[in-house]
C-alpha angles and dihedrals in degrees: 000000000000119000105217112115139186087217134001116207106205097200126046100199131102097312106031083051101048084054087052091057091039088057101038095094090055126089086248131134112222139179124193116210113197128170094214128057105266105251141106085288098072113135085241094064104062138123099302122111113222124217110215121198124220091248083051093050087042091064089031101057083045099055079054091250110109102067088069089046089053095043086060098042149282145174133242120225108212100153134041110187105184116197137192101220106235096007136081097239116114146141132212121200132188143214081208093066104038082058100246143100099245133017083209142327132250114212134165124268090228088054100055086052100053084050099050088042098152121209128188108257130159095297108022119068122190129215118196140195087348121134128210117248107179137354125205132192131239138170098245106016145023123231131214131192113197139171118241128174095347099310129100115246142201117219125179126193144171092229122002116206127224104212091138102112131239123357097019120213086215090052088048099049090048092048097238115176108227120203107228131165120171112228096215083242128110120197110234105211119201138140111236137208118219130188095214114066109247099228090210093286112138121199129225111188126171124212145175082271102046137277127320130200144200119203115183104225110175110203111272118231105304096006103139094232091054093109081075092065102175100004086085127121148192110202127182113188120192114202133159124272097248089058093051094091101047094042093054084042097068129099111248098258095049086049090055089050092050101049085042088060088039085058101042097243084287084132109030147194096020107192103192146015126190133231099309117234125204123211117175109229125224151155107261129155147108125279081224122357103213132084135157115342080331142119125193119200152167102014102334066076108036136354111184130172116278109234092111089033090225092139098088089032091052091047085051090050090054093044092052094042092051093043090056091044088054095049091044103056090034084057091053099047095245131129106265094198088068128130085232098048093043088047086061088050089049092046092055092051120037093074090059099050102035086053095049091048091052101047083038090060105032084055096044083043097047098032090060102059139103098190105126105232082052092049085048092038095056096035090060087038090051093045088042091058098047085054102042105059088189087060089048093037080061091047099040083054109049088051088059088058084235090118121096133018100335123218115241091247090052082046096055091252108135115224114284095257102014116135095190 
């Protein structure tokens, strides 16, 4: 087997994979490192729901993955209703009036997994698990040295991709300073049972704590809860650091009660709630996520609080917009590993992300807050938006991932050369 590749994906979860999709219909050589055995397993597909947005199922349904996602389950997102906790202020936005059948989708981790499976073929190797030791620079090429059943292994690439989360071994051997800041705030992760259908309306609902969203999420095909059919929620509860503990510490009833006060009654009753996980939220990406003959993406780039979730969705965008800039130089019979090349990649990119990190922070910031001229600031932001349609169209718009320069796979344009 020789170990010279074209590109060499370090990560195998929900974004390495979907590169490796994007780039399946190309004459490329590729090799995939991850650190897990690539299964259903895999750290990435747990019990999280994952709300994708319709420029995500856009590139998603182009790299040929999202048939199978929709063959398992998802769940539409017609409605968005955004409250203020304690205040009138409040905003409601529509699929209806955006002119689409879904602001987003919610699928299962689990799901999303199954669909990007990945599997060894002529021009795809998998390594795994299998974990990086050392990288070296060369002019024309990077080097990895890597350890594989049990042996170590010398890999060489034109550009070697960084898709393996936060913090990133790449980013560490290369010495990369990452910008990180914790919020105090630690996501609480649990599937609810309502007795209400949720008529694929998510909730969005900001508190002293932090946000805290709802997500309907009706059971794919063979999931144990399925009998609930569209009773089924995502929530995402952000609460401070020093509540964690007596938040995971309640009985399930006296959970339920608390997250229908939370919620104003808004969903109630709610009947039952599943085993509550705990992730600690923070502030964690790259100043500029590309290097020699290097990209970084997905969180090895950038890893931002959830309360737009826009993670998955800004992982998908850097997948899409390095995916166009190889095809693109390969078509024209140019290096793709290139600075020059890299710096186009960067270019398309860095607006996007600099501007979700900075909305993601100013509302965690401002929505967290119990300071009276913010309370008064977001609750006339927030009735503002609900009279004025252009203010929620843009919104609406930039949760769906359509404003801005769109990549060609979020356009429908399939990749200069593929043959998918």
């Amino acid at each position: 087997m020789s170990n010279h590749f074209d590109i060499i994906i370090v990560g195998g979860g929900m974004v390495g994979a979907s590169l490796a999709h994007a780039l399946k219909g190309l004459p490329l050589k590729i090799g995939i490192i991850e650190a897990h055995p690539l299964d259903h397993d895999h750290p990435s597909y747990d019990s999280r729901a994952i709300a994708l947005s319709h420029g995500s199922y856009k590139i998603l349904k182009q790299i040929g993955c999202w048939q199978a996602i929709a063959e398992m389950g998802s769940t539409p997102i017609e409605t968005i209703k955004i409250s203020d906790r304690g205040h009138i202020g409040g905003a409601v936005l529509n699929a209806v009036d955006e002119g689409v059948d879904a602001l987003g989708y919610v699928v299962e981790a689990a799901v999303i997994g199954k669909a990007l499976k990945l599997e060894s073929s002529d021009n795809l190797t998998l390594f795994s698990p299998a974990t990086v030791l050392a990288m070296t620079v060369h002019p024309e090429r990077d080097e990895l040295t890597i350890t594989h059943n049990g042996s170590e292994q010398s890999l060489t690439a034109k550009l070697v991709v960084a898709a393996d989360g936060s913090p990133s071994t790449i980013g560490q051997i290369l010495g990369e300073k990452r910008v990180t800041r914790s919020y105090g705030q630690t996501a609480i992760i649990s599937t609810i049972i309502s007795r209400p259908p949720h008529q694929n309306t998510a909730y969005e609902r900001f508190t002293d704590s932090g946000p805290l969203a709802m997500l309907p999420n009706t059971a794919p095909d063979g999931w144990p809860d399925q009998q609930y059919d569209s009773q089924r929620w995502s929530l995402v509860w952000s609460a401070r650091d020093d509540q964690v503990d007596e938040i995971m510490a309640l009985d399930e009833r006296q959970f339920l009660d608390a997250l229908e006060l939370r919620l104003g009654r808004r969903i109630a009753p709610l009947l039952s709630a599943s085993k509550r996980i705990a992730y600690p939220l923070r502030i964690d990406y790259l100043r500029d996520h590309i290097r020699h003959r290097v990209a970084f993406i997905g969180n090895a780039a950038h890893a931002i609080h959830p309360v737009a979730g826009q993670g998955f969705n800004l992982g998908l965008r850097d997948v899409a917009f390095l995916a166009e800039t190889i095809a693109n130089a390969l078509n024209d019979g140019r290096d793709f590993g290139t600075q020059e090349h890299l710096n186009y990649y960067s270019e398309q990119r860095k607006p996007d992300y600099l501007k979700i990190i900075g909305s993601t922070d100013m509302l965690v910031q401002t929505f967290s807050n119990n300071l009276s001229p913010l309370i008064a600031l977001r609750n006339l932001g927030l009735a503002t938006l609900e009279r004025l349609p252009p203010l929620r169209h843009l919104l609406a718009q930039q949760m769906m991932g359509t404003t801005g320069k769109q990549s060609q796979l979020a356009s429908g344009i399939p990749l200069a050369g593929s043959h998918q």
